[in-house]
C-alpha positions in Angstrom: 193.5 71.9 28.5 195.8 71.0 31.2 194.6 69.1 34.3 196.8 70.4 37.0 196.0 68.5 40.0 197.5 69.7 42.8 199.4 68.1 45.8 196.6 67.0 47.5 194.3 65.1 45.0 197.2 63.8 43.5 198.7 62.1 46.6 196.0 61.9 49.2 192.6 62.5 47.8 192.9 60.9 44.7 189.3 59.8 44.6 189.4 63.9 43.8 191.4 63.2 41.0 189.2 60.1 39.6 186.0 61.8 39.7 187.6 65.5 37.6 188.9 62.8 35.2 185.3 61.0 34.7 183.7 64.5 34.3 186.1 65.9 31.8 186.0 62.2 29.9 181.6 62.3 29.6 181.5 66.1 29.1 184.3 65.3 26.0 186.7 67.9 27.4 190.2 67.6 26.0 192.5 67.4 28.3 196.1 65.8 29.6 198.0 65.8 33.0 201.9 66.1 33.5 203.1 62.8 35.4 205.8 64.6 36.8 204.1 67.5 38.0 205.3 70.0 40.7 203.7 71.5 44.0 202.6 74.9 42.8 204.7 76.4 45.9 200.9 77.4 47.7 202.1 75.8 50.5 205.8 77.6 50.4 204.1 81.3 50.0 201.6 80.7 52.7 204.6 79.6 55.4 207.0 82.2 54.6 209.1 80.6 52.5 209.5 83.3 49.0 212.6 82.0 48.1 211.6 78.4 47.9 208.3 79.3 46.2 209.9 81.9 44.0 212.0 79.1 42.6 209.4 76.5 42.6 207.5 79.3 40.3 210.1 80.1 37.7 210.5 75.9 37.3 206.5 75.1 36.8 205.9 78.8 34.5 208.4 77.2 32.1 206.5 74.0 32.1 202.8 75.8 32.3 203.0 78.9 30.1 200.7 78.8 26.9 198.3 76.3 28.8 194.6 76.6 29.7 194.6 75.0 33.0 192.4 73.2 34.8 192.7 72.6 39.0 191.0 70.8 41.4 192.7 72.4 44.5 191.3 76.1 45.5 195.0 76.8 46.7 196.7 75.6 43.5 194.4 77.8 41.6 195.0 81.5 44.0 198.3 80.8 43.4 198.8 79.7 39.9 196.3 83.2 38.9 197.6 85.2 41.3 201.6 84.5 41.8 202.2 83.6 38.7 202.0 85.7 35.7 200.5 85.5 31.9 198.6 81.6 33.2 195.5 80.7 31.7 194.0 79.3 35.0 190.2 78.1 35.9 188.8 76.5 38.9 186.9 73.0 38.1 183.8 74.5 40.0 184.0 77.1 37.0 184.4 74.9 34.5 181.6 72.5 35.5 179.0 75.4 35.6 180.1 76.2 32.1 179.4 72.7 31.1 175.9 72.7 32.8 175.1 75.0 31.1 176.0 74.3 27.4 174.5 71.1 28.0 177.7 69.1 27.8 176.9 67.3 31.5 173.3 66.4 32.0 172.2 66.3 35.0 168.3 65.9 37.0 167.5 67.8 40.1 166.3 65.6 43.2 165.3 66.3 46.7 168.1 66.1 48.6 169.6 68.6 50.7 173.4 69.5 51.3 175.3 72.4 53.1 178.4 73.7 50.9 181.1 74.8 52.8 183.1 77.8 51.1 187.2 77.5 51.4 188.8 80.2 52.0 191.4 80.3 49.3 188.4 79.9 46.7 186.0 82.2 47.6 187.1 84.8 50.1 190.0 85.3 48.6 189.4 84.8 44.4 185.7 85.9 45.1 184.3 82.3 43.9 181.3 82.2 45.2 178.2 81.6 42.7 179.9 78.6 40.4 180.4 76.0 42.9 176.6 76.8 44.1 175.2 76.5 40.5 176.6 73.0 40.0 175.2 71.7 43.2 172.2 73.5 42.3 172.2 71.4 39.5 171.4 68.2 41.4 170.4 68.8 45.0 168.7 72.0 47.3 171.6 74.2 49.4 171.2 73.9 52.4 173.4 77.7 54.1 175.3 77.2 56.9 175.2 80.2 59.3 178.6 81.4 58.1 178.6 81.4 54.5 180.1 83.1 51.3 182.4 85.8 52.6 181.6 85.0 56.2 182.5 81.3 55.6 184.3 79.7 58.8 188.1 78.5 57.3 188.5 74.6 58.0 191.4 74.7 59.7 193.7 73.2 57.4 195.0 76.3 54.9 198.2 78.0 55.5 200.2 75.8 57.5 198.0 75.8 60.4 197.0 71.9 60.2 200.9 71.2 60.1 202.1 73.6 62.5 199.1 74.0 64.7 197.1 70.5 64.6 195.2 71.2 67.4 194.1 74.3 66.3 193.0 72.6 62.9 191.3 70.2 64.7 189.3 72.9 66.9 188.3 75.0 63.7 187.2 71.6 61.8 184.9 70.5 64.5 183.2 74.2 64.9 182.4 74.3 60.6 181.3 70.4 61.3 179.2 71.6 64.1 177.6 74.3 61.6 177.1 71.9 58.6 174.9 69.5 61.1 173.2 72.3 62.3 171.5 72.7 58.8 169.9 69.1 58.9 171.6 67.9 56.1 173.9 64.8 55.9 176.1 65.4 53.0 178.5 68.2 53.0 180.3 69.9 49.8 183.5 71.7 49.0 185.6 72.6 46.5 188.9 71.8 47.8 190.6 69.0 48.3 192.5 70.7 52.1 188.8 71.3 53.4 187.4 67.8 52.6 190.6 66.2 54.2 190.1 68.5 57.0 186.3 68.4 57.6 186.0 64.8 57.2 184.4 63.0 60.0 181.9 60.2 61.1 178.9 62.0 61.2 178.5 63.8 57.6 179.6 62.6 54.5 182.1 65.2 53.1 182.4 65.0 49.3 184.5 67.2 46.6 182.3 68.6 44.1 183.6 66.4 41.5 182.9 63.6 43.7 179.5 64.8 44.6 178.9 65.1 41.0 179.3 61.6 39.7 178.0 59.7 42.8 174.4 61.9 43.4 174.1 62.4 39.2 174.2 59.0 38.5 177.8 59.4 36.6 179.7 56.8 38.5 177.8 54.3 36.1 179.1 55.7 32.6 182.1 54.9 31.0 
């Protein structure tokens, strides 16, 4: 398998990155990354800019084709299933329900309860919506926000709005942060590396499933 990383866990959240590496490493999932690797062109398709992303396309297919891959980013994996063509993709939130399940990650349920926010690239849009919800389900009780699944709130950050628009981004954040507190819970999960970087604040802790995964199922101490 091939780790694709993405933009995002590779250069800003790489605590993202660490945690996807742990859980591939104890669940014995073969796997390798490409040190050089390229922006998918998500960023490009969602600003307008075909040309650039139609290039950026025909460069990473040449690299990526005959791959199973693996990402971390919700946008990376929208775009690499649905832009490009022929790929072998899966989401990690797929993946790790599929290693629950086979027994290959064992985890214990507690008592504690998180809210999971849904991104809109992941589940609106590629119709993820049960896998992330298993995994946490694994370890912890879901706490729903009021917008949820298909009706999640966006964070703010996708499609060139936190760029373009900061404020905007900011506005959105705060109402979905507003929502997750609403539920009682203090630790809030997503699967995407733009909604954690965008929903992060001082009053939840906003973790990555990967990263909620190792820290609340006692992985973080295995080697």
């Amino acid at each position: 398998m091939l780790y694709f990383r993405g933009c995002t866990a590779r250069e800003k959240e790489t605590s993202i990155q660490k945690a996807t590496e742990k859980l591939l490493d104890i669940a014995g999932v073969d796997y390798h990354i490409l040190e050089d690797e390229k922006c998918c062109g998500s960023v490009l398709l969602r600003t307008g800019f075909f040309n650039e992303a139609q290039r950026q396309i025909e460069k990473n297919t040449e690299i990526l084709n005959g791959e199973k891959i693996i990402t971390s980013c919700a946008g990376c994996y929208k775009t690499l299933k649905e832009d490009y063509e022929g790929l072998d993709v899966i989401h990690i939130s797929q993946l790790l329900d599929e290693l629950i399940r086979d027994g290959k990650l064992n985890l214990e349920k507690g008592e504690l309860d998180v809210t999971y926010h849904d991104s809109c690239h992941l589940a609106r849009h590629m119709e993820v919506f049960d896998e992330p919800r298993n995994v946490i389900g694994a370890l912890a009780n879901i706490v729903e926000m009021e917008n949820n699944r298909e009706n999640s709130l966006c964070c703010g950050a996708g499609g060139g709005v936190k760029s373009a628009y900061p404020e905007i981004a900011t506005q959105m954040a705060k109402t979905r942060i507003g929502q997750a507190m609403d539920t009682g819970c203090k630790t809030l999960v997503t699967a995407c590396p733009f909604c954690k970087l965008n929903l992060s604040n001082d009053e939840l802790e906003v973790l990555d499933l990967t990263e909620f995964l190792v820290k609340y199922g006692g992985l973080d101490e295995e080697e």
